[in-house]
C-alpha positions in Angstrom: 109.5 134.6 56.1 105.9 133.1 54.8 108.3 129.9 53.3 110.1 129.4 56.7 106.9 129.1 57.8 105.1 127.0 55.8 108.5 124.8 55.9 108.3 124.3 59.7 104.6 123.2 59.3 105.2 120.6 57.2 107.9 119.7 59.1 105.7 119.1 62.4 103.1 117.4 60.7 105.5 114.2 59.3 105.5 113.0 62.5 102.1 113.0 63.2 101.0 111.0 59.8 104.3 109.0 60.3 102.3 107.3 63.4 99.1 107.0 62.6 98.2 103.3 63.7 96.5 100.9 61.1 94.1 98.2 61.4 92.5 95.9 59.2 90.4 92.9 59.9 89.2 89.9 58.0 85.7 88.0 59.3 83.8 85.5 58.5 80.9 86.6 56.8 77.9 84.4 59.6 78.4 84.1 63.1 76.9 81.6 65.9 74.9 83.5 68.4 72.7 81.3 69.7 74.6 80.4 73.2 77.0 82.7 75.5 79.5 80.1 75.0 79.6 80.4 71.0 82.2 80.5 69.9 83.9 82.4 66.4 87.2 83.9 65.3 88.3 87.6 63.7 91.4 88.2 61.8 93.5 91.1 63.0 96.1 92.6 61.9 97.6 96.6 63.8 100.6 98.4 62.4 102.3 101.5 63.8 101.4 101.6 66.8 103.7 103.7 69.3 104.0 101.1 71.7 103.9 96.8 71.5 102.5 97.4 75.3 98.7 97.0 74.3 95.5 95.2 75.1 92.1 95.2 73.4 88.6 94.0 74.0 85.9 93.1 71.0 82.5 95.4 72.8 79.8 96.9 71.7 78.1 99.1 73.6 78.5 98.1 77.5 78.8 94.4 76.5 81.2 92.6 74.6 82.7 89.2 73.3 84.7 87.3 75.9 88.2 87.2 74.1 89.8 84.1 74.5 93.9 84.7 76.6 96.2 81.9 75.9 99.0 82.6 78.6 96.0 82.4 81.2 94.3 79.6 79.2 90.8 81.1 79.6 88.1 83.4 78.3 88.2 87.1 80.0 85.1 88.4 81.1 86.6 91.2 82.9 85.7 94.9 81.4 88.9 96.6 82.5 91.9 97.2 80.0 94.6 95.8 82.6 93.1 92.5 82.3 92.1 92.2 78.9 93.6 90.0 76.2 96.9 91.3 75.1 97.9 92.1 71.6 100.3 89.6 70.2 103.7 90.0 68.4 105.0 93.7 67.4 102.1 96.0 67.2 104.5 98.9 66.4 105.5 97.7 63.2 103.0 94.6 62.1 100.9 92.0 63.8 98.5 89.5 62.2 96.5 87.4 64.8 93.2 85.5 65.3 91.1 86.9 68.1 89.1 83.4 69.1 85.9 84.5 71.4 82.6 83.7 73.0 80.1 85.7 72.5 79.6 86.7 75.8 76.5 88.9 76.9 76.8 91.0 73.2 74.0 89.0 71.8 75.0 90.3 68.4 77.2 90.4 65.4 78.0 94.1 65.9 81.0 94.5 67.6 83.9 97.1 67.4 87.7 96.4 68.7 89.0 98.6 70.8 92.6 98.5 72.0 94.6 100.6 75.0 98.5 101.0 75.9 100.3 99.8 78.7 101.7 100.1 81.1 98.3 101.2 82.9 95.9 101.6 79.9 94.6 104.8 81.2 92.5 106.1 77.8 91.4 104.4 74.5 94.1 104.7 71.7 92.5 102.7 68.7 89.0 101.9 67.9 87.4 100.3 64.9 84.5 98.5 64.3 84.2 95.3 62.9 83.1 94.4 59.6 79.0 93.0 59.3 78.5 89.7 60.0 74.8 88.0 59.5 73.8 85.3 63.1 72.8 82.3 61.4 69.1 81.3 62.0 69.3 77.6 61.2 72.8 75.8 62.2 74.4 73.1 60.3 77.4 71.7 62.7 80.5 69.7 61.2 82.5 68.6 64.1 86.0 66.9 64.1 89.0 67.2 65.5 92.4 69.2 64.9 95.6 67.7 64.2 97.2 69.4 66.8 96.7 69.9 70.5 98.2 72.3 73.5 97.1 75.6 71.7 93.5 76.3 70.6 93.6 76.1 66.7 90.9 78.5 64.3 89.0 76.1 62.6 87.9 77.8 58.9 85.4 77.4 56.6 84.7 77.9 52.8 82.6 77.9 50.1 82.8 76.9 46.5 83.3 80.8 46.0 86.4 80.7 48.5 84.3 83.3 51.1 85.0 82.3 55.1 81.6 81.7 55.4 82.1 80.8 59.2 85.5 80.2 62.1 85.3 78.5 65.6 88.3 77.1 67.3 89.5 74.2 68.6 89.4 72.9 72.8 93.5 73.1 73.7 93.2 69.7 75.6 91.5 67.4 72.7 91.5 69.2 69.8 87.9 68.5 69.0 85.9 71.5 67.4 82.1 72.0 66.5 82.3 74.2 63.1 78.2 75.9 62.7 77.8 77.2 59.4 73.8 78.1 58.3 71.9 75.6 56.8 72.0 75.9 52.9 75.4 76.8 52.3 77.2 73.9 51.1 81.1 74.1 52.3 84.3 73.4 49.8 87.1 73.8 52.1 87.9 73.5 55.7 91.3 75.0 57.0 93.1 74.5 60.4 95.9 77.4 61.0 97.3 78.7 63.8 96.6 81.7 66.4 99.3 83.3 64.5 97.3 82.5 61.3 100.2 80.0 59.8 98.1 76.9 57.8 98.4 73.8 58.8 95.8 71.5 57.7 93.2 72.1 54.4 90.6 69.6 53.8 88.6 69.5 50.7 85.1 68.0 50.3 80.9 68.5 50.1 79.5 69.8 53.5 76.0 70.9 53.6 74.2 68.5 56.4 75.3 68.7 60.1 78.1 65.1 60.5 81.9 64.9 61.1 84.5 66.6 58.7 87.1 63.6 57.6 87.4 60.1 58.7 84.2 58.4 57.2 84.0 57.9 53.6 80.5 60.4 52.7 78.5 57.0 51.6 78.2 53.7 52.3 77.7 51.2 49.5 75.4 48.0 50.4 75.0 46.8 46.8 75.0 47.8 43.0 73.3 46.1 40.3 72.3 47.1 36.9 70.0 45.1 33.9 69.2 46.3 30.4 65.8 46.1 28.8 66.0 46.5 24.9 68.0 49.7 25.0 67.1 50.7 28.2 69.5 50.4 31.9 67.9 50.1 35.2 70.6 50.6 38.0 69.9 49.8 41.7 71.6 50.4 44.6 71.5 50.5 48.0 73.7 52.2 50.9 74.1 52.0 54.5 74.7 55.4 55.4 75.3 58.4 53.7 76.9 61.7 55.1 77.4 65.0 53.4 75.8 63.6 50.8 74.0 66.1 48.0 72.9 63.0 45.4 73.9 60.8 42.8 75.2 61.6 39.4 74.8 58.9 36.5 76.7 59.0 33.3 76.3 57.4 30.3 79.6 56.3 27.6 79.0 57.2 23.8 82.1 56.6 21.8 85.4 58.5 24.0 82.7 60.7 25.2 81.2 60.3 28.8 77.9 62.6 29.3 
């Protein structure tokens, strides 16, 4: 009798663990706080959920981020599940999105998403709070423009470590973006992917001062000239502009050997 038991137990329980919804998110690790309008991007991705019916907000507390909603091509500040952004692709198996936001009246990087099933979103099914970001104190912007236009793209960037250091996204219409990272970190890498999180552009390069990302070579040569004094060389040179610039690195040749 005791194993019949024990047998239907675990029998009722598979279920339960069979449906547990999952969540995992991936953020830059600073954020632009400074304006309502800011602007930043979080990596989701939900699995097993019991229904693709579902719509989510990114709050904390009684404020929140205003989460940017493609199919109505605007920013929702609207509290109420109904009309709050709605979860992309196949929540009940896998989804991977970028949520693009403002940061709305939550004047901080603590946020937690929170997400509620159709068709009238009557109670919370899934909340999880957001991994720490740091607001950066002192902005560096790199601005530029994506490659493509209609939907907003997420704008990424890295540093020499390969850490997203900080995400914005693109305006729809032009494609121009303003990228703030904090002064001091020098970015590597800038990537342009999709809402859906497919890469489409990756730019390599030294950006540490605020200037445009691409077009302009980063310096500006007027004139070079060089004289030797016994076994000494003097080099001068004199540029017109420089841009992302960190300095100047002069090598000497000994035999094969450069140093």
């Amino acid at each position: 009798m005791r194993k019949t038991l024990l047998l239907a137990c675990a029998t009722l329980l598979l279920p339960l663990l069979s449906i547990a919804q999952t969540a995992s998110f991936v953020r830059p690790t600073h954020q632009d706080i400074s304006l309502a309008t800011s602007l930043s991007a979080v990596k989701v991705t939900l699995g097993s959920y019991t229904s693709n019916d579902a719509r989510y907000r990114l709050y904390n507390g009684s404020n929140q981020y205003n989460v940017w909603d493609e199919a109505g091509d605007a920013f929702i500040t609207a509290t109420s599940y109904s009309s709050g952004a709605i979860v992309p692709g196949t929540p009940s198996t896998s989804t991977t999105f970028w949520a693009i936001f403002e940061r709305g009246n939550n004047n901080s990087t603590t946020a937690s998403f929170r997400s509620r099933l159709g068709p009238t979103y009557p109670s919370n099914y899934h909340t999880v709070a957001l991994p720490a970001a740091t607001a950066i104190a002192t902005p560096v912007t790199l601005t530029g423009t994506a490659t493509q236009t209609g939907d907003r793209r997420i704008i990424l960037a890295y540093d020499a470590a390969n850490t997203l250091i900080s995400a914005t996204a693109s305006d729809g219409a032009t494609g121009a973006f303003s990228l703030i990272v904090p002064n001091g970190t020098t970015i590597t890498t800038i990537e342009q992917r999709t809402q859906a999180d497919a890469l489409e552009v990756t730019e390599s390069g030294l950006w540490s001062v605020s200037g445009p990302v691409g077009g302009a070579l980063p310096v500006e040569l007027v004139s070079f000239t060089s004289s030797v004094n016994n076994r000494s060389a003097r080099l001068n040179w004199t540029t017109a502009s420089e841009t992302n610039n960190l300095g100047f690195v002069v090598e000497q040749q000994t035999g094969d050997a450069w140093n």
